[in-house]
Each structure stands twice: as structure tokens, then as C-alpha cells.
C-alpha positions as CSV (number, residue, x, y, z in Angstrom):
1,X,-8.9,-20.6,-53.3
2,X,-5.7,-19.4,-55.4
3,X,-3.6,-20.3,-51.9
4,X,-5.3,-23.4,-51.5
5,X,-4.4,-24.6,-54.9
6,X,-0.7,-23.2,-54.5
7,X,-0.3,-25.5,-51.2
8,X,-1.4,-28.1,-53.1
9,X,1.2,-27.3,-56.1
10,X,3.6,-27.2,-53.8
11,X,2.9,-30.7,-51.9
12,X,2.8,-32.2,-55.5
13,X,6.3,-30.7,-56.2
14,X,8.2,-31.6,-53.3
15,X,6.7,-35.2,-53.4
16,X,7.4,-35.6,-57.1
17,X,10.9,-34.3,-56.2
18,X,11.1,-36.7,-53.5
19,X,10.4,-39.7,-55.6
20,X,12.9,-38.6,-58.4
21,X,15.5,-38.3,-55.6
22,X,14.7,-42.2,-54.2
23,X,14.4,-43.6,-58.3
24,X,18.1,-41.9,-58.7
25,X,19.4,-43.2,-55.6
26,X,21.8,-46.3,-56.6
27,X,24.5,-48.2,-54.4
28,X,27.9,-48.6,-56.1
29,X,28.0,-52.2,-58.1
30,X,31.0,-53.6,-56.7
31,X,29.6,-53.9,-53.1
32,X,31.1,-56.7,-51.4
33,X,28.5,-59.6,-50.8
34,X,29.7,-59.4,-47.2
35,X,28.1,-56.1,-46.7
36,X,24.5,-58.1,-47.1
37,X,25.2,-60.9,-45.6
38,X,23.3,-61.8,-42.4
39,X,25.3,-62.3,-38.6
40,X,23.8,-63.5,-36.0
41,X,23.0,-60.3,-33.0
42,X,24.9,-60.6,-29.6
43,X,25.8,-58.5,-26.4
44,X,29.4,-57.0,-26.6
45,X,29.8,-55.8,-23.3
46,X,26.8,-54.6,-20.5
47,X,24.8,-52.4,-22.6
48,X,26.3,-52.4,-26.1
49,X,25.1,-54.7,-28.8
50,X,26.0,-56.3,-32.5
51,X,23.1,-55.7,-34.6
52,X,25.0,-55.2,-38.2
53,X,25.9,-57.6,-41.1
54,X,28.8,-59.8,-41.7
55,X,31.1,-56.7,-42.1
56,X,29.1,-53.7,-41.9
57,X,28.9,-53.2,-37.5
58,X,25.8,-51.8,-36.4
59,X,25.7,-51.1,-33.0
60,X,23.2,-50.5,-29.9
61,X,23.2,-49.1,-26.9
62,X,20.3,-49.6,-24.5
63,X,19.5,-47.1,-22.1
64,X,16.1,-46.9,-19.8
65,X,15.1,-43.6,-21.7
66,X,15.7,-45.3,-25.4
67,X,18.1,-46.7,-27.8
68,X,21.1,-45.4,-29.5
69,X,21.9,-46.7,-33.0
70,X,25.2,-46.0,-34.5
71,X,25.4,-46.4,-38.1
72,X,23.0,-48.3,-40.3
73,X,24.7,-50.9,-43.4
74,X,23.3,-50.6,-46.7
75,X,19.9,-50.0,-47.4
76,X,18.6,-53.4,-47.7
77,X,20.3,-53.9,-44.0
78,X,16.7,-52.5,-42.5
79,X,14.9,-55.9,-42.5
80,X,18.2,-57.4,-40.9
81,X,18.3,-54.9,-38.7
82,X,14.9,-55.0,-37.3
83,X,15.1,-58.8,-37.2
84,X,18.0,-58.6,-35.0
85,X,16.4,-56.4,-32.4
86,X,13.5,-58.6,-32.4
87,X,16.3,-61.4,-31.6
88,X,17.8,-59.6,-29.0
89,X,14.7,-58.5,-27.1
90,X,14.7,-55.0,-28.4
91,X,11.9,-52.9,-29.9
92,X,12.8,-50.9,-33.2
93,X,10.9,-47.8,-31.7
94,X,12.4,-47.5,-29.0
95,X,15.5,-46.3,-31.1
96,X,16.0,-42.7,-30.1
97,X,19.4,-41.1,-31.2
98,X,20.9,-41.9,-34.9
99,X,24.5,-41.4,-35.1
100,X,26.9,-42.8,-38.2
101,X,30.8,-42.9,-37.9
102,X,30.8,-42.0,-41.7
103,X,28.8,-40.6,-43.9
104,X,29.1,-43.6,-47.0
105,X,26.0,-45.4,-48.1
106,X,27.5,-48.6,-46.2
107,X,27.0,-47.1,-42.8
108,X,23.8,-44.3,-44.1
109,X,21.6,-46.7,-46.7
110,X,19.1,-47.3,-43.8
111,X,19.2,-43.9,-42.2
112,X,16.8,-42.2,-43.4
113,X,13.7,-44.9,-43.5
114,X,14.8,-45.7,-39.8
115,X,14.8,-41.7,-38.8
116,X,11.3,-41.5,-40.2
117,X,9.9,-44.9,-38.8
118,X,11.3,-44.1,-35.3
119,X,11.2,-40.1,-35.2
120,X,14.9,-40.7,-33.6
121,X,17.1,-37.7,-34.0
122,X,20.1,-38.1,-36.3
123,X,23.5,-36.4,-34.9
124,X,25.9,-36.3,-37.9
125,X,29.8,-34.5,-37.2
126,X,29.2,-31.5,-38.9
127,X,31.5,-32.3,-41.7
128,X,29.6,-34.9,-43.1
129,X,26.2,-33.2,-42.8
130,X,26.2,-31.7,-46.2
131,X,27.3,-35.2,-47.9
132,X,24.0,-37.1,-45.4
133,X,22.0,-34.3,-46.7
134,X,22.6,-34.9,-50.7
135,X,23.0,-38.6,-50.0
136,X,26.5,-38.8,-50.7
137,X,27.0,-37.1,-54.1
138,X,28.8,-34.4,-53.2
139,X,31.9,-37.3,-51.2
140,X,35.1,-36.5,-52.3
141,X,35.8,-40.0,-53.4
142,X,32.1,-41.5,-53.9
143,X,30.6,-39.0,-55.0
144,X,30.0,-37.0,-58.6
145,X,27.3,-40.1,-59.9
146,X,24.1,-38.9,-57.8
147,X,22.7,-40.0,-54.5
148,X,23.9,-43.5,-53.1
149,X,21.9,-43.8,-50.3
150,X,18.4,-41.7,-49.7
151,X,19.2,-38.0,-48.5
152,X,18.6,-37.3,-44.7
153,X,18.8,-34.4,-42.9
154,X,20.7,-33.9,-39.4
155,X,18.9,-32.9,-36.5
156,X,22.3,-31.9,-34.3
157,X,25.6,-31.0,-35.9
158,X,28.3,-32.9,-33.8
159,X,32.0,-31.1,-33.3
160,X,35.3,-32.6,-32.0
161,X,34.4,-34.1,-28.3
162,X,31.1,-33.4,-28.0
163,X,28.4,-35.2,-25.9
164,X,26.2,-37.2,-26.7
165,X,23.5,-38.1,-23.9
166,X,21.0,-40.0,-23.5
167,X,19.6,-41.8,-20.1
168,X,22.5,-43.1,-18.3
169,X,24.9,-42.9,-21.2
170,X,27.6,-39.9,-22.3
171,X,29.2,-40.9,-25.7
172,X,32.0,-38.8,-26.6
173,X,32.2,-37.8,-30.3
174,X,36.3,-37.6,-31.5
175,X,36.8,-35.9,-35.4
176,X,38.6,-38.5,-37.0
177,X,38.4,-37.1,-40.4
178,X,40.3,-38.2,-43.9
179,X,37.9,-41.4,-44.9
180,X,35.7,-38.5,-45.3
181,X,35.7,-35.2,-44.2
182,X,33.7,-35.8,-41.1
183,X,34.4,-39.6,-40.0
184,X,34.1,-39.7,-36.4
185,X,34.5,-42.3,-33.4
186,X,33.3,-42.6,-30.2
187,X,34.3,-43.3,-26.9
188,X,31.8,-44.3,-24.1
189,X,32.0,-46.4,-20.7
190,X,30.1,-49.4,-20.4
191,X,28.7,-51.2,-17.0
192,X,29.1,-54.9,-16.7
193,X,27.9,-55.6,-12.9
194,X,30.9,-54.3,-10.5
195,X,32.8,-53.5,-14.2
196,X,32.6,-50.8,-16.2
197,X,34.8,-50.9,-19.8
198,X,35.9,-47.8,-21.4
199,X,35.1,-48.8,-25.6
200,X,36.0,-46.8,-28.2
201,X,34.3,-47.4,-31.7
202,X,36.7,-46.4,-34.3
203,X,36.5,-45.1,-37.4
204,X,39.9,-45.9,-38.9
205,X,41.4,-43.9,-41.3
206,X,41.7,-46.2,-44.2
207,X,42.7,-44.3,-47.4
208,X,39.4,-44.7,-49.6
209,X,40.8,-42.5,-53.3
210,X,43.3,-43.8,-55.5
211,X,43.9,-40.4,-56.7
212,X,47.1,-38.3,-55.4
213,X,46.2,-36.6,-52.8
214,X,47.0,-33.3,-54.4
215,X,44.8,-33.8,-56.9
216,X,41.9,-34.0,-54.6
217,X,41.0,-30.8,-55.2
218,X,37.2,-30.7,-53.4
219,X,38.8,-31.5,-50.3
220,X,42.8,-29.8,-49.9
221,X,43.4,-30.4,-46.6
222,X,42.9,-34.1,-46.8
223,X,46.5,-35.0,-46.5
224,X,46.5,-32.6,-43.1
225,X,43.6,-34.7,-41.7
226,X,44.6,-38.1,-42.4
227,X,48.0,-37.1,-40.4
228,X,46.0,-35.2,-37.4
229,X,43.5,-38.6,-37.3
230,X,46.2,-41.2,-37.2
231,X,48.2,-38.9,-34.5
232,X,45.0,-38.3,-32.4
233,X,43.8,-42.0,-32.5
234,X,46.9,-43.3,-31.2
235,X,46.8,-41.4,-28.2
236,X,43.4,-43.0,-27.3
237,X,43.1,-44.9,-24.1
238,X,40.3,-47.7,-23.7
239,X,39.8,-51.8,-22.7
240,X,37.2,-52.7,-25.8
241,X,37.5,-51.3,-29.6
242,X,35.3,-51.7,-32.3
243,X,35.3,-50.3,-35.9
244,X,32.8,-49.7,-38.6
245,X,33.8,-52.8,-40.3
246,X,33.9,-56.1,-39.0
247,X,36.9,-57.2,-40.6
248,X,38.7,-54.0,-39.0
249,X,38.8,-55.4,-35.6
250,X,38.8,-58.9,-36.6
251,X,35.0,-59.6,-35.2
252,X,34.9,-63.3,-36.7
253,X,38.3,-64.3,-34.6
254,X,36.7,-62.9,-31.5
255,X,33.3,-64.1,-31.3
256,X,31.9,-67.0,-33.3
257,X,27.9,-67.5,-33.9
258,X,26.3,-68.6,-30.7
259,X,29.4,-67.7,-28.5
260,X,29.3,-67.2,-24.9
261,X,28.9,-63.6,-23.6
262,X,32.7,-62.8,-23.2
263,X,33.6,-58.9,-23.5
264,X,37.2,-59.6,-22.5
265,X,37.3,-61.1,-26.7
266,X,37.5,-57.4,-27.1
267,X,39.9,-56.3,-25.2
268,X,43.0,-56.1,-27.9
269,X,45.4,-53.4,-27.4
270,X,47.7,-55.4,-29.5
271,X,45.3,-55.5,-32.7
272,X,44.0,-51.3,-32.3
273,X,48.0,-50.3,-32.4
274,X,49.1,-53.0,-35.0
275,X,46.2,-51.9,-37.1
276,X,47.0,-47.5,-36.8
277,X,50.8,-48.9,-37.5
278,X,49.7,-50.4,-40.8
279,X,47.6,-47.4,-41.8
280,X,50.2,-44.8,-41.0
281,X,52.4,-46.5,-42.9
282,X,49.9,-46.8,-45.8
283,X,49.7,-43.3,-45.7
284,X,53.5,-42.5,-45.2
285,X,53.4,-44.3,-48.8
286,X,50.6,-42.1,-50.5
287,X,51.4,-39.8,-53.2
């Protein structure tokens, strides 16, 4: 009887516990409207799909064993999210493997209710596990005000080219880190009939404190990664790239609402290195 009524103690803790933790959770006030804002789903290239927000990229791959969902907008992106599978054809259970490119509520606010609804594993670059698992408050930069977005734990702890694999697909997992301490990209080949595109989803390193960097004391070797990230990322070779923001590769120039299928729009060389130009020279200028 007395270990009966200590299960049941127990349950009422960790539940309790678990509701504190969603009542304290709270996305930063200034989030652009952008992030919210509906766009319409479409197919990239062969298997690879748009299923994010006006600026927050969602993407999915379809495979014949399941889905793979990389990165998830804010939490209120879930209904959009599901509604855009449901455009495309797609079931929201068949989703399989979670993966985020950075662990910031505007890529994690759907994570966890979408891990729980789907029983999909979540692979997080083992830098950014500890930040998914206290839902952000311990981020260098975000961090420090409690939870913005609900805590999730990683099933698989991902490290610098890694595999990802699932049904006919091999996704390569690169450590981009600097945005935060375990941002990561991925690079992946694609099938288009008698084509196949090599795509590379970046993270880029944009530069998210406005502190020096040597006063970031929770994460010293910032400075080092941004450096290694931007060095490594310019070495990549691929046809398509993508980014965890829209407005990173320039999304709304190369594909309009209701636009043709057309994966050579993303084929632009030009844009990646022009882009990793401007941000090493952002950083070149950082105390």
C-alpha cells in the first residue's frame, strides 16, 4: 500500500512539474510577425518539401519507410504545419525522424508536441541537447529568462558528419556552430527522375549577441567557432541551398505562391558565397 501511494506521489509530482514548466514557457516579445505568418507548401526538388512559415523553413523529406522533419517554427507553427502536409498529400504520422538546425524556439516551439504526437525520434547535434532539454534557458544569448519553447529530450546525439538514415535517404550532419553552440546543416542528395541534386540546408552563422565576444563568458570559444563555421561552410560543394530562414536564401525571389515545380530556382552559387562573404565580414567587424 505505502508503494502504491509513493507511485502515485510521484506521478502527481512529475505532472505538476510538467505543467509549471509549460505555464513558464514564453516566446520572446519582439518576434517578427513573419515567423507566424502562413506560406503556401510546395516540392523543392524530388523528395524535399516547404512546409514552414513565411520565414521560418520547415522542411520534409519523404521516404517509403517515413518522413523526416527538420526544424519546427514557433510553437503556434503546429496547426500550420499539419495543414500543410494535409495540402501536400502527406500524413502527420508518418513523421519519423525530428532533426532542428538550431536549437532557438523559432526552429524547436513545435518539437516537442510533434515528438509526442508522432513517437518520431528527435536527433539534436550534441551541442544543443542540453539547451532542447531545458528549453532554451540555459542559450548563451536567449537564454537566462526560463524556457522559450517546451523542453524536449533527444533520442540520438548527432556529431560532426554523422548519418542520418532513413529509407532511401543518408543526410549528412556538418557542426556549424557559433549561432549556438551546436547549429548544424545538412547535406543530402536528392532524386528528380534521371537527376539527382546534391542540397545542402544551412545553418548560417549569423552573429545572434550584441555583447563582445569576450564577454561571453558561458560559451569562450565562441569567437573560435564562428571562424571554423564560416571556414568550413565555404568549402561546401552542392547544386540547391536552403537555410533556416526564408529570407536567408531569398525563398520569396525564387518561388512565388502557386509557382511551377522548378528546382533549378535553387540552384544559386552566387547567393550561398555572396551571403558567407557578408557574414565573414560581419564577423571580421565583431568586438
Amino acid at each position: 500500500m505505502l508503494k502504491h501511494h509513493f507511485h502515485i506521489v510521484t506521478v502527481i509530482l512529475f505532472f505538476s512539474s510538467f505543467i509549471a514548466t509549460a505555464q513558464q514557457v514564453k516566446e520572446p516579445k519582439d518576434t517578427p510577425v513573419e515567423w507566424s505568418k502562413p506560406y503556401p507548401p510546395f516540392r523543392i526538388a524530388g523528395n524535399l518539401y516547404y512546409i514552414g512559415t513565411d520565414d521560418l523553413a520547415c522542411y520534409l523529406i519523404v521516404t517509403p519507410k517515413g518522413n523526416i522533419l527538420i526544424n519546427t517554427g514557433l510553437a503556434a507553427s503546429l496547426p500550420l504545419i499539419k495543414a500543410n502536409l494535409k495540402t501536400l498529400g502527406f500524413k502527420f504520422n508518418d513523421i519519423r525522424i525530428l532533426l532542428t538546425t538550431q536549437a532557438h524556439y523559432d526552429h524547436m516551439g513545435a518539437m516537442s508536441e510533434i515528438k509526442k504526437a508522432t513517437g518520431a525520434k528527435l536527433m539534436v547535434n550534441e551541442k544543443d541537447a542540453a539547451v532542447a532539454a531545458d528549453g532554451g534557458s540555459s542559450d548563451y544569448a536567449l537564454g537566462g529568462h526560463g524556457p522559450t519553447f517546451e523542453p524536449v529530450k533527444t533520442d540520438r546525439l548527432l556529431h560532426n558528419g554523422d548519418v542520418i538514415k532513413l529509407g532511401d535517404m543518408r543526410l549528412v550532419m556538418l557542426h556549424h556552430p557559433g549561432h549556438t553552440k551546436g547549429s548544424s546543416s545538412f547535406l543530402f542528395d536528392v532524386k528528380d527522375g534521371g537527376r539527382k541534386y546534391k542540397v545542402l540546408i544551412a545553418n548560417m552563422p549569423t552573429i545572434v549577441t550584441d555583447k563582445k565576444f569576450s564577454e561571453v563568458h558561458t560559451y569562450p570559444d565562441i569567437a573560435r567557432d564562428y571562424a571554423y563555421t564560416i571556414s568550413a561552410m565555404k568549402k561546401l560543394t552542392f547544386d540547391i541551398w536552403l537555410a533556416s530562414h526564408s529570407s536567408q536564401f531569398g525563398l520569396h525571389s525564387k518561388n512565388k505562391p502557386g509557382s511551377p515545380y522548378n528546382p533549378a530556382a535553387f540552384i544559386d552559387k552566387t547567393g550561398y558565397d555572396k551571403a558567407m562573404n557578408d557574414l565573414e565580414d560581419q564577423l571580421s567587424k565583431k568586438d
